[in-house]
MARKE-440767 format. One record per atom (N, C-alpha, C): x, y, z; residue number from 1; atom name. Coordinates in nm, 3 decimals. Layout:
       x       y       z  nr atom
       X       Y       Z NUM   CA
...
This chain:
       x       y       z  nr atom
   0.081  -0.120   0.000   1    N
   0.000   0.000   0.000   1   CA
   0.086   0.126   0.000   1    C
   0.219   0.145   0.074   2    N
   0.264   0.252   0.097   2   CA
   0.380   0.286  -0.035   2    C
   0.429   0.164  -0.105   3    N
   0.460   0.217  -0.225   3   CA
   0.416   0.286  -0.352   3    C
   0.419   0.327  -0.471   4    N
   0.426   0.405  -0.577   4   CA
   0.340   0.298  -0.643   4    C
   0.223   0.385  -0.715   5    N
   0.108   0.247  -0.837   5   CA
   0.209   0.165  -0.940   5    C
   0.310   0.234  -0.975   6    N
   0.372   0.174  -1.094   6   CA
   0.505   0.243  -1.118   6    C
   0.562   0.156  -1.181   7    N
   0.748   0.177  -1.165   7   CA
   0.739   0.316  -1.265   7    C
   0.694   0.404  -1.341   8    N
   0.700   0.515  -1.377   8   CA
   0.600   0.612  -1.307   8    C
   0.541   0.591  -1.194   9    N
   0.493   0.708  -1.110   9   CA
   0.612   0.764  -1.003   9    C
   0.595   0.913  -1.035  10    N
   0.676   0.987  -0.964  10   CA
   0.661   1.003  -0.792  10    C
   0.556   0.973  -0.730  11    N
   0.506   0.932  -0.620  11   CA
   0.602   0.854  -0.542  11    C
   0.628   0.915  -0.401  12    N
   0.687   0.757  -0.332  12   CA
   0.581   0.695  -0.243  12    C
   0.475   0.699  -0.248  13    N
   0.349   0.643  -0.180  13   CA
   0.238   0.648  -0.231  13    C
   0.157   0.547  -0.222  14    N
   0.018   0.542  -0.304  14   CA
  -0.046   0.659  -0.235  14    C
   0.012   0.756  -0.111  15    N
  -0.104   0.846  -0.047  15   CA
  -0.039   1.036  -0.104  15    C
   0.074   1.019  -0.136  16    N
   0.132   1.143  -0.232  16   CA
   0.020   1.193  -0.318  16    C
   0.005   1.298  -0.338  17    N
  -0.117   1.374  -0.421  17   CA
  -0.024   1.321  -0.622  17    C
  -0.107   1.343  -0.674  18    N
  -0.067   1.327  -0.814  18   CA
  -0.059   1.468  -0.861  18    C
   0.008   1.535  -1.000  19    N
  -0.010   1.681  -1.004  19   CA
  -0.120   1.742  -0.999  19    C
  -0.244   1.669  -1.122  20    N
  -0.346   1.696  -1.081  20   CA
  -0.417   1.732  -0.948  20    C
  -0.385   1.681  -0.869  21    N
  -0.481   1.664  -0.707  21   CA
  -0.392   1.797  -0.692  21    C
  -0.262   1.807  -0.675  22    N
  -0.226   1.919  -0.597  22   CA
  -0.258   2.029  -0.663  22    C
  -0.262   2.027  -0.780  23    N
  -0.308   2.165  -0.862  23   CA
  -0.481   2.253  -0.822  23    C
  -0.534   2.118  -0.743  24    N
  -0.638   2.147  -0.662  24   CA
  -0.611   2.240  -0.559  24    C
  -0.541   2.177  -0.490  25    N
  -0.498   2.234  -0.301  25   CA
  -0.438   2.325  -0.286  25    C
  -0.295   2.333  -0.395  26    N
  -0.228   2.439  -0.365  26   CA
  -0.275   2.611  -0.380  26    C
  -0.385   2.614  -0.394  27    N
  -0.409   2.784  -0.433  27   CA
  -0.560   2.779  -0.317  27    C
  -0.547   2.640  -0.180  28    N
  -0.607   2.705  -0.108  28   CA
  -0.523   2.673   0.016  28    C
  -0.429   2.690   0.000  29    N
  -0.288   2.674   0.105  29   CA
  -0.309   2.818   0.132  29    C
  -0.260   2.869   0.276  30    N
  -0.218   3.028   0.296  30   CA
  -0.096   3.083   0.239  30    C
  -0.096   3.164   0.199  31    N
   0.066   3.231   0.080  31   CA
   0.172   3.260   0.222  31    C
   0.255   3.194   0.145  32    N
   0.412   3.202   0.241  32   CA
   0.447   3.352   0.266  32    C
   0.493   3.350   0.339  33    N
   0.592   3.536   0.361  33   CA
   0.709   3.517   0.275  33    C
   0.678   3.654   0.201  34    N
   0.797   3.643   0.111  34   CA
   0.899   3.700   0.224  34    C
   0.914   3.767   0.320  35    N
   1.038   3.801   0.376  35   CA
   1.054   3.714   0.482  35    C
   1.214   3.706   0.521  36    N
   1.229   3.643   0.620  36   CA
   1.300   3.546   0.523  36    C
   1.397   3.429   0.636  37    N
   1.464   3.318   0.564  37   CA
   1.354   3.246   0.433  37    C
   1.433   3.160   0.359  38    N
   1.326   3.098   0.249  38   CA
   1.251   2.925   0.326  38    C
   1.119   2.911   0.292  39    N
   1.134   2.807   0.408  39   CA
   1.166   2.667   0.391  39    C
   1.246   2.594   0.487  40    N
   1.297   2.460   0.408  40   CA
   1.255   2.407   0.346  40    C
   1.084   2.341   0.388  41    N
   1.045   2.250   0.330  41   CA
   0.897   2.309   0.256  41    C
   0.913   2.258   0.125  42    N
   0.790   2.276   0.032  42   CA
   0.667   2.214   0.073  42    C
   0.561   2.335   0.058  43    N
   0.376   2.278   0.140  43   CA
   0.365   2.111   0.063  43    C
   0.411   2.087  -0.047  44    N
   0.345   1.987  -0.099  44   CA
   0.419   1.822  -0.066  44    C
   0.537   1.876   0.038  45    N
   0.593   1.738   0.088  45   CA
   0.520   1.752   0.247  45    C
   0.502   1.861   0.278  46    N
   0.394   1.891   0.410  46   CA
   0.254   1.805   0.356  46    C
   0.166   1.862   0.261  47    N
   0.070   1.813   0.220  47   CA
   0.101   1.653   0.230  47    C
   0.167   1.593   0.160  48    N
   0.185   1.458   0.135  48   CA
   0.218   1.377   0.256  48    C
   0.287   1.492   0.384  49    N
   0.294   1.346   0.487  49   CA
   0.167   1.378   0.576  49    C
   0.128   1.499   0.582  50    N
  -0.060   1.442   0.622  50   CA
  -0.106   1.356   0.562  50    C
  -0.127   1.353   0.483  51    N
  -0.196   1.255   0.392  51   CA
  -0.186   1.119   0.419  51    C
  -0.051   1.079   0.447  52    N
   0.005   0.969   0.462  52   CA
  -0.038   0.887   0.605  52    C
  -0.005   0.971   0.707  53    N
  -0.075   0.972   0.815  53   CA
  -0.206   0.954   0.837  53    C
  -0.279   1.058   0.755  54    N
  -0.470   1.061   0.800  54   CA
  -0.467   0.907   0.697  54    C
  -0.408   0.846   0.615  55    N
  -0.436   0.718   0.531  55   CA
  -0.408   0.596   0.594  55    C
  -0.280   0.602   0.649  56    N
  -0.221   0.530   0.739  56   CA
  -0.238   0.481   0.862  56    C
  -0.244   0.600   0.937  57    N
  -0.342   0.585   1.091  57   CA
  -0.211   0.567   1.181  57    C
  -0.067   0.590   1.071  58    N
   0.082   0.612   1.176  58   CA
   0.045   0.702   1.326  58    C
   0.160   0.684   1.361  59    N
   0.157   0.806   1.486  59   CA
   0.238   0.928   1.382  59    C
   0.266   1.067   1.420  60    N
   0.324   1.160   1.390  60   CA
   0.457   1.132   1.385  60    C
   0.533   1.049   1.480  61    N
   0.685   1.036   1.478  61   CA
   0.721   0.906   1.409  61    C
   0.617   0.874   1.347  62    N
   0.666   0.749   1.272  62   CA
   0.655   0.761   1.111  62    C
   0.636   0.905   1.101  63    N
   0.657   0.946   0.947  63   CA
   0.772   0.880   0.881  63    C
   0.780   0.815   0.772  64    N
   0.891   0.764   0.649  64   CA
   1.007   0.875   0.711  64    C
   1.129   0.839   0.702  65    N
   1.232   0.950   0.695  65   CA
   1.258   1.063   0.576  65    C
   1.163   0.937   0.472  66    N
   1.190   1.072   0.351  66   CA
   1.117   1.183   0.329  66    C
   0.982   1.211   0.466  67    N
   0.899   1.316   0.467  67   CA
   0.992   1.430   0.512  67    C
   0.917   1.564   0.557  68    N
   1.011   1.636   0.671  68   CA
   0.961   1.560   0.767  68    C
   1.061   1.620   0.889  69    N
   1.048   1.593   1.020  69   CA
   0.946   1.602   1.086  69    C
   0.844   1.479   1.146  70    N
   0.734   1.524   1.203  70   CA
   0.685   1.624   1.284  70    C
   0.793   1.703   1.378  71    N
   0.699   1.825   1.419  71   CA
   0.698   1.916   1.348  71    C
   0.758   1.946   1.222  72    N
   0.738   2.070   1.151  72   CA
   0.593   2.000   1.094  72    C
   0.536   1.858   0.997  73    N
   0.436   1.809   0.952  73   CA
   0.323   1.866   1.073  73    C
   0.325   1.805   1.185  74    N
   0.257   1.820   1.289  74   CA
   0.241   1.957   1.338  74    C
   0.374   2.076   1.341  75    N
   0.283   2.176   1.354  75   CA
   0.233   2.247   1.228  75    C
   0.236   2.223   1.121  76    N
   0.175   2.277   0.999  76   CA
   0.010   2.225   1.053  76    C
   0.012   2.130   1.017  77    N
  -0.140   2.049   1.031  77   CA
  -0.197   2.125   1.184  77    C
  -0.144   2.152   1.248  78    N
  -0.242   2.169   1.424  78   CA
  -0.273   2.352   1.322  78    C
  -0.177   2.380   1.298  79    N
  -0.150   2.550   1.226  79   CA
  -0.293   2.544   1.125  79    C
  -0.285   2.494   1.037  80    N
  -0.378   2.496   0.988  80   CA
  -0.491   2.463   1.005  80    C
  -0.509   2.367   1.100  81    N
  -0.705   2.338   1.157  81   CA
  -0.711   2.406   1.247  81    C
  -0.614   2.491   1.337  82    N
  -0.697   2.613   1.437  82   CA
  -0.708   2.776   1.296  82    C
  -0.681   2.771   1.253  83    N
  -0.691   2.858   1.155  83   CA
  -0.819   2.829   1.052  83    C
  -0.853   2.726   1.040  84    N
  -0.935   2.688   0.958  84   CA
  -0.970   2.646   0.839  84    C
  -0.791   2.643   0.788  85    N
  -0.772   2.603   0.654  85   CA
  -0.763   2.445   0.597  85    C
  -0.811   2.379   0.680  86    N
  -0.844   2.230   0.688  86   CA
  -0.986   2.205   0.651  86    C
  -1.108   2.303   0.714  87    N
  -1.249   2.282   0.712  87   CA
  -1.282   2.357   0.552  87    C
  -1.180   2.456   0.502  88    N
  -1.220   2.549   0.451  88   CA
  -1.201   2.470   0.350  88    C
  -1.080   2.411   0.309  89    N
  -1.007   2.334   0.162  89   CA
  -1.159   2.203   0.162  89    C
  -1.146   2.150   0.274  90    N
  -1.223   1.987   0.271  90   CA
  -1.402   2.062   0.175  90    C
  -1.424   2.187   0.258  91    N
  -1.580   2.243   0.180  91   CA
  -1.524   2.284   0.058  91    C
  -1.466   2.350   0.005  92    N
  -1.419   2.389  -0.130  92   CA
  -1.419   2.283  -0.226  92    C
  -1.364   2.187  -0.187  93    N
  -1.323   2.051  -0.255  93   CA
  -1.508   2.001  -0.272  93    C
  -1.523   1.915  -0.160  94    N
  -1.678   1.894  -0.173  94   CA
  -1.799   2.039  -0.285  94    C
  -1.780   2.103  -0.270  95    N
  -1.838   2.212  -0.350  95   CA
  -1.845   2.180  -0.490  95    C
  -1.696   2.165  -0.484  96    N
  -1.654   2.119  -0.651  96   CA
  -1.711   1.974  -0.687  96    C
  -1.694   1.932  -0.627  97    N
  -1.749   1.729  -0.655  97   CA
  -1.867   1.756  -0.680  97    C
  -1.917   1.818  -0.577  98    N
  -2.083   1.835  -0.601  98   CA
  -2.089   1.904  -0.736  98    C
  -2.019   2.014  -0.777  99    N
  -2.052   2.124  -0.902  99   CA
  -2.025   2.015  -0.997  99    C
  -1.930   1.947  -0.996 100    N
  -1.907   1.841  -1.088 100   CA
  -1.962   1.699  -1.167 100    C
  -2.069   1.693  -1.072 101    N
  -2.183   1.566  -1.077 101   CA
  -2.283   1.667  -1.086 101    C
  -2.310   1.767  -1.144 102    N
  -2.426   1.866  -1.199 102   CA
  -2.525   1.856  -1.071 102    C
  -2.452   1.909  -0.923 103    N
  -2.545   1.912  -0.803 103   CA
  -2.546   2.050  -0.793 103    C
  -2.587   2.138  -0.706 104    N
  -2.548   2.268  -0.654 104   CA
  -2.513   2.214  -0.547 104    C
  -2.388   2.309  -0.522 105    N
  -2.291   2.274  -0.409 105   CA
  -2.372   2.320  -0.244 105    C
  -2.488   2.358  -0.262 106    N
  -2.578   2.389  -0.124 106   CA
  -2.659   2.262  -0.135 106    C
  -2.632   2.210  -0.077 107    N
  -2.735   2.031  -0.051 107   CA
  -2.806   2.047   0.053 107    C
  -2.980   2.012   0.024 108    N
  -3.056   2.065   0.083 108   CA
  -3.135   1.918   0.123 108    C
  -3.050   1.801   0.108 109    N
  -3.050   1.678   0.161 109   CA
  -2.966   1.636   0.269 109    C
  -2.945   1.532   0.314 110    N
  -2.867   1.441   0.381 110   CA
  -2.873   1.359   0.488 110    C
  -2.793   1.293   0.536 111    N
  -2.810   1.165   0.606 111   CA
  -2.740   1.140   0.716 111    C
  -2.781   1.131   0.828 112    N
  -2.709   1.180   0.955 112   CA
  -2.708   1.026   1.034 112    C
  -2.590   1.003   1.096 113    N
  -2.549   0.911   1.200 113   CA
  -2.446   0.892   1.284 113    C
  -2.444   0.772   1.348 114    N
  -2.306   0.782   1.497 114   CA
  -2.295   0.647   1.458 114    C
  -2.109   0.667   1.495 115    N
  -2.079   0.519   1.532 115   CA
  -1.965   0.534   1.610 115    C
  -1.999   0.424   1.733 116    N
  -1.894   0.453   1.858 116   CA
  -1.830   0.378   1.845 116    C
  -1.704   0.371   1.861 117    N
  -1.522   0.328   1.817 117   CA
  -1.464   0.344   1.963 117    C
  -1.369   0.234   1.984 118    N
  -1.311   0.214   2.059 118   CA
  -1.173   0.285   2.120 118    C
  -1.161   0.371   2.238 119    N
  -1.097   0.474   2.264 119   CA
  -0.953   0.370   2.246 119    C
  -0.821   0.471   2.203 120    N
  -0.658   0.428   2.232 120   CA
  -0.675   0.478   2.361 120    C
  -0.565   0.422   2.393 121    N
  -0.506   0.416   2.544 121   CA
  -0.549   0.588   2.556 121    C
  -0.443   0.634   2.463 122    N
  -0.394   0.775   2.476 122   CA
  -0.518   0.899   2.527 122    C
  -0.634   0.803   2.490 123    N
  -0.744   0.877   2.537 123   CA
  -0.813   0.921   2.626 123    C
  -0.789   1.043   2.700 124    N
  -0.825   1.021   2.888 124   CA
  -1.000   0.985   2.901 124    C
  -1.011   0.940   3.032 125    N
  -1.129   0.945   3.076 125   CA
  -1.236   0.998   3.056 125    C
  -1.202   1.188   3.086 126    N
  -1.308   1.265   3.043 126   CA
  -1.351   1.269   2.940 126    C
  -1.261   1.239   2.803 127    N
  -1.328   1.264   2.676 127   CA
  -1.362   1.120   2.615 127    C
  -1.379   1.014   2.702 128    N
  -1.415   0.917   2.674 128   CA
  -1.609   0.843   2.770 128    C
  -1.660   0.764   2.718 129    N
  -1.784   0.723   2.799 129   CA
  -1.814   0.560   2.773 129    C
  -1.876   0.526   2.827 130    N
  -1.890   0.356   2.750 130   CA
  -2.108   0.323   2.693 130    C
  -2.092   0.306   2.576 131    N
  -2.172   0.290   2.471 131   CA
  -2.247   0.122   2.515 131    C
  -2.363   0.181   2.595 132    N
  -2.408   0.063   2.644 132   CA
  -2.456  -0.076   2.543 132    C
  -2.516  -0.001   2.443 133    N
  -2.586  -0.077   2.333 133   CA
  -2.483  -0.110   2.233 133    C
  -2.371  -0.086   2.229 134    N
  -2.244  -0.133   2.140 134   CA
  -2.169  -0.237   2.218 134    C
  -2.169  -0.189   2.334 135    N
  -2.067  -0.241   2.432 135   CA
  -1.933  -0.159   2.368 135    C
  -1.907  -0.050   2.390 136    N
  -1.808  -0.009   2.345 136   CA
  -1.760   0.057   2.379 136    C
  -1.605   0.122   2.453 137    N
  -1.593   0.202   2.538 137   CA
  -1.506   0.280   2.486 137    C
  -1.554   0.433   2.457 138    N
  -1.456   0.516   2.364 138   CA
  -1.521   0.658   2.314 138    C
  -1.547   0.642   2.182 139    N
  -1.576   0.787   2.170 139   CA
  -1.739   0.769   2.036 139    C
  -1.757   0.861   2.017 140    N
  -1.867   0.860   1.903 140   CA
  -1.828   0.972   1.805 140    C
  -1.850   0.953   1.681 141    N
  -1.839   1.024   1.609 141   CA
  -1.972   1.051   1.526 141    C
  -2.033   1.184   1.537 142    N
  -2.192   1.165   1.458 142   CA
  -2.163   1.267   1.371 142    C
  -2.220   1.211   1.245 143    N
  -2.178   1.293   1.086 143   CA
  -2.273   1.301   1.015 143    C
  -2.295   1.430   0.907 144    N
  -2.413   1.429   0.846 144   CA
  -2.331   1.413   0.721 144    C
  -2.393   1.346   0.626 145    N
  -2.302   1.344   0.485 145   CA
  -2.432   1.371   0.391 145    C
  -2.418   1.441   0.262 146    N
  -2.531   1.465   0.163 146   CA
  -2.543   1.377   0.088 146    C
  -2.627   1.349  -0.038 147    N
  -2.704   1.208  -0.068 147   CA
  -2.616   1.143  -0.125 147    C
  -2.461   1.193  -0.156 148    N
  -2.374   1.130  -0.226 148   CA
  -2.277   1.094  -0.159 148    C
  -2.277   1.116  -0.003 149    N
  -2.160   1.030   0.060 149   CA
  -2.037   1.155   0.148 149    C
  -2.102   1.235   0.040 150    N
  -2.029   1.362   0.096 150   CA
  -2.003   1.442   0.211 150    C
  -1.918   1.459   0.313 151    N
  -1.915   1.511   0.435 151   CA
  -1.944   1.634   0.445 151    C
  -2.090   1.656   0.547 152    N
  -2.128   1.806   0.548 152   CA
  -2.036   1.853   0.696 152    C
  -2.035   1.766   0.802 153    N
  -1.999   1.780   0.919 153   CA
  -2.013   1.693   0.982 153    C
  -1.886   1.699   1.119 154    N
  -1.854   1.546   1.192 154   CA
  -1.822   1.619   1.292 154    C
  -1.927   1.540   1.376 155    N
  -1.847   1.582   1.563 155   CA
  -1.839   1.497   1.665 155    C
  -1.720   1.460   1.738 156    N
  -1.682   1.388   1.841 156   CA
  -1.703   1.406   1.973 156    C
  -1.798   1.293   2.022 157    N
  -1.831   1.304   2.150 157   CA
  -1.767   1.180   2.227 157    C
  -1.803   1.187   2.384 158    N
  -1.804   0.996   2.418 158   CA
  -1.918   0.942   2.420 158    C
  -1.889   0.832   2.374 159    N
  -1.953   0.725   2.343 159   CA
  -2.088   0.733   2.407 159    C
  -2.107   0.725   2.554 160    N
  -2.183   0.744   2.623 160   CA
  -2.304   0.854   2.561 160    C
  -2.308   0.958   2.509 161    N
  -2.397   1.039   2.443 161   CA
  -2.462   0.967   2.405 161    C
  -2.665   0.968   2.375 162    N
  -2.734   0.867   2.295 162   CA
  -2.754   0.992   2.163 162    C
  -2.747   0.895   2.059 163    N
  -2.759   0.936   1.935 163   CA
  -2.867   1.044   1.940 163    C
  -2.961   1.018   1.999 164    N
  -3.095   1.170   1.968 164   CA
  -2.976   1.327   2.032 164    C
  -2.903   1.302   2.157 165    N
  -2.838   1.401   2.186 165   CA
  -2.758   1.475   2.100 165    C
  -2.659   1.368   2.092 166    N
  -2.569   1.446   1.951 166   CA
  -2.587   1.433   1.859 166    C
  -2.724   1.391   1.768 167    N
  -2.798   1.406   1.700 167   CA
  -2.854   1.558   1.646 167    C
  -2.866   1.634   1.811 168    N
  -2.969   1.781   1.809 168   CA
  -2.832   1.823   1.783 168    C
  -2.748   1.823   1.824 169    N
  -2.624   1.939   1.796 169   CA
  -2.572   1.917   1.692 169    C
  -2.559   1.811   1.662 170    N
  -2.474   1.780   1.490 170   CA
  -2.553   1.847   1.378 170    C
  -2.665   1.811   1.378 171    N
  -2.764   1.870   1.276 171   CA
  -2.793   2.025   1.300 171    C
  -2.773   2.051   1.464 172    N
  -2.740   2.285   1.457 172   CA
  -2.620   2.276   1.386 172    C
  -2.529   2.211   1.385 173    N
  -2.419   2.235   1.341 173   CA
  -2.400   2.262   1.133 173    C
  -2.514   2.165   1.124 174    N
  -2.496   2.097   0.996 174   CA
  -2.588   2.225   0.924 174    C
  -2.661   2.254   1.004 175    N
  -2.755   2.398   0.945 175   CA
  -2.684   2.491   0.906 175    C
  -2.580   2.570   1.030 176    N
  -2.480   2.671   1.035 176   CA
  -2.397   2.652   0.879 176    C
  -2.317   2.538   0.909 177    N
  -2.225   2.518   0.745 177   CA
  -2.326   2.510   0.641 177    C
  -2.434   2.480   0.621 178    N
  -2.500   2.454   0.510 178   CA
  -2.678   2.470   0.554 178    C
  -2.659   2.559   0.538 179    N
  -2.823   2.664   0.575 179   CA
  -2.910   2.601   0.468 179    C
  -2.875   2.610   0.399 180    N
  -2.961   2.498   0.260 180   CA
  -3.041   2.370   0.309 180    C
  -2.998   2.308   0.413 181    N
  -3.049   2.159   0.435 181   CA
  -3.150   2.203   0.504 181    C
  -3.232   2.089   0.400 182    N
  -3.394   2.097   0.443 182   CA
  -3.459   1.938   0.504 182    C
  -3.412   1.831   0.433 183    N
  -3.457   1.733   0.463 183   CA
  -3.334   1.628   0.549 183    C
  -3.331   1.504   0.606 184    N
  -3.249   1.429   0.655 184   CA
  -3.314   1.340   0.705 184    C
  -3.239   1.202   0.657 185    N
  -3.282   1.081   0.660 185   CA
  -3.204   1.027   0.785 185    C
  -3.267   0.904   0.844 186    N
  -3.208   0.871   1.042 186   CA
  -3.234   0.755   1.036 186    C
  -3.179   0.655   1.112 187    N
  -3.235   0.566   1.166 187   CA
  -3.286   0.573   1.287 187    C
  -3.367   0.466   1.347 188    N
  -3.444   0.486   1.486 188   CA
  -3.413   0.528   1.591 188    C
  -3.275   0.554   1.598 189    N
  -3.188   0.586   1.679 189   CA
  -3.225   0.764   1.764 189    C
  -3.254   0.814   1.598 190    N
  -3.300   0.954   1.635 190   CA
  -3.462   0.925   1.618 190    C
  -3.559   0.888   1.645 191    N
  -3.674   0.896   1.688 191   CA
  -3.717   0.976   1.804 191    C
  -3.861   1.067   1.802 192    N
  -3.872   1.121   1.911 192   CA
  -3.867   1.262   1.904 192    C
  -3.852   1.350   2.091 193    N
  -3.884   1.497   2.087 193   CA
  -3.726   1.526   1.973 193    C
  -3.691   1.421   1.954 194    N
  -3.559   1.541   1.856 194   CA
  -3.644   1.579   1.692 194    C
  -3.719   1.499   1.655 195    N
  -3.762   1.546   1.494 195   CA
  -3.812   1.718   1.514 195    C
  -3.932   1.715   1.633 196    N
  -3.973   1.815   1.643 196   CA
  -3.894   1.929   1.702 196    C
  -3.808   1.930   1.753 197    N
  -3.701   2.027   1.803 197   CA
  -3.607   2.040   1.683 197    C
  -3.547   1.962   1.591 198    N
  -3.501   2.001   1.480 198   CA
  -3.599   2.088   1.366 198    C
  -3.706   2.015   1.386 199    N
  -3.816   2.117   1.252 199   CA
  -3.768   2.195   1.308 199    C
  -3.868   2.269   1.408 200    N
  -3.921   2.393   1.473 200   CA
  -3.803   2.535   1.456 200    C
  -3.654   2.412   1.522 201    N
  -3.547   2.552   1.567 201   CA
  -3.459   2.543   1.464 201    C
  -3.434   2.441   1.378 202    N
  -3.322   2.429   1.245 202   CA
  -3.384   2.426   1.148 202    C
  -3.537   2.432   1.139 203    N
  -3.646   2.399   1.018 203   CA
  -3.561   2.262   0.953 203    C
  -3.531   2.146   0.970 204    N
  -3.504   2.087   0.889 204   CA
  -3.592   1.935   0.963 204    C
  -3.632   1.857   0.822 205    N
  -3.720   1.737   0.853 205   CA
  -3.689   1.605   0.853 205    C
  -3.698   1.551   0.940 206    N
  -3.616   1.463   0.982 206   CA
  -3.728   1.314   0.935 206    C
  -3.642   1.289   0.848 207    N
  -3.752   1.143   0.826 207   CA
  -3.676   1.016   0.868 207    C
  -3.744   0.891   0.951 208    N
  -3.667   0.804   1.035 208   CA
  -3.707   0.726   0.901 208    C
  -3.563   0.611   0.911 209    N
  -3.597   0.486   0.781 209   CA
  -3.635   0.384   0.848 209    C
  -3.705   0.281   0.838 210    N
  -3.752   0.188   0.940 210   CA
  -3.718   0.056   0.851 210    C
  -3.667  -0.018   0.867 211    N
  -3.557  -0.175   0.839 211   CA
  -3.697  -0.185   0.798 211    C
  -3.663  -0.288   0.646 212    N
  -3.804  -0.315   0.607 212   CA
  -3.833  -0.445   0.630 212    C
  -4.004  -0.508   0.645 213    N
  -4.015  -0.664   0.724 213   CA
  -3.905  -0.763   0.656 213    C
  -3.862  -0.887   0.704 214    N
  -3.774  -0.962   0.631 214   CA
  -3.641  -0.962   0.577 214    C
């Protein structure tokens, strides 16, 4: 997996952007300072060992040696998602997919759920709960994606949360980024005072899918 598709790709990892892809990203990177020293390492070997990582599921210090050095990778990446240029590129991108499959990039659909995953060690207590109906002791992640798979928004709770809870906040959330959404499909999970507390205060309609007989 972590080598090159084929002995003439310029890539040293199947998770390296191709020119194409970067010709995407790079013009929503923040512009370097032209003054001051020049900086060692180029965004697009930065770009490529995120990548490698969010594909991989490495730790940060176990980057290839031929990346840069993981804390410069690591503080680029923390640099850029408190700044916002992580949420901003991921909607830009989705915008385009959508413009590209003849959607409008405001999706006024989508499909909301949780699934609780098992905490690493590294994970303290507080931000962890145990998921009675999974048996699972860790965290939840509840995401709304639009009718094509597409990520509108994802938020991490513990486990312990029941789906109608972070259900109501994921979907305020999912309003805020995308004011457009009108309808959203659930399983039984979100049944209950949450449909009517989502109409009323997010106007959006929450239809439950119900497993069909057999």
């Amino acid at each position: 997996m972590d080598v090159a598709t084929s002995p003439g790709d310029p890539r040293r990892y199947e998770t390296d952007l191709t020119d194409e892809q970067w010709a995407l990203i790079e013009p929503l990177l923040p512009a370097r300072s032209k003054d001051g020293p020049k900086p060692k390492h180029a965004y697009r070997d930065i770009v490529d060992a995120i990548f490698y990582v969010v594909r991989t599921g490495c730790a940060w210090r176990h980057l290839p040696s031929d990346f840069p050095p993981w804390p410069t990778v690591f503080g680029y990446f923390t640099r850029w998602r408190e700044q916002g240029v992580v949420e901003r590129m991921h909607d830009r991108l989705r915008d385009e997919a959508r413009d590209a499959a003849g959607r409008d990039p405001m999706a006024s659909a989508g499909i909301v759920d949780a699934q609780s995953v098992k905490g690493a060690a590294t994970v303290g207590t507080s931000a962890r709960g145990y998921d009675a109906g999974k048996k699972v002791n860790g965290r939840k992640r509840h995401i709304v994606v639009d009718t094509t798979g597409l990520l509108l928004v994802v938020m991490v709770t513990a486990a312990s949360v029941q789906d109608r809870d972070g259900g109501r906040r994921v979907l305020e959330k999912a309003k805020m980024a995308m004011p457009s959404l009108a309808h959203v499909w659930a399983d039984g999970g979100y049944a209950g005072k949450l449909l009517a507390f989502v109409d009323s205060l997010c106007r959006i309609t929450v239809e439950i899918v119900k497993i069909p007989k057999g």
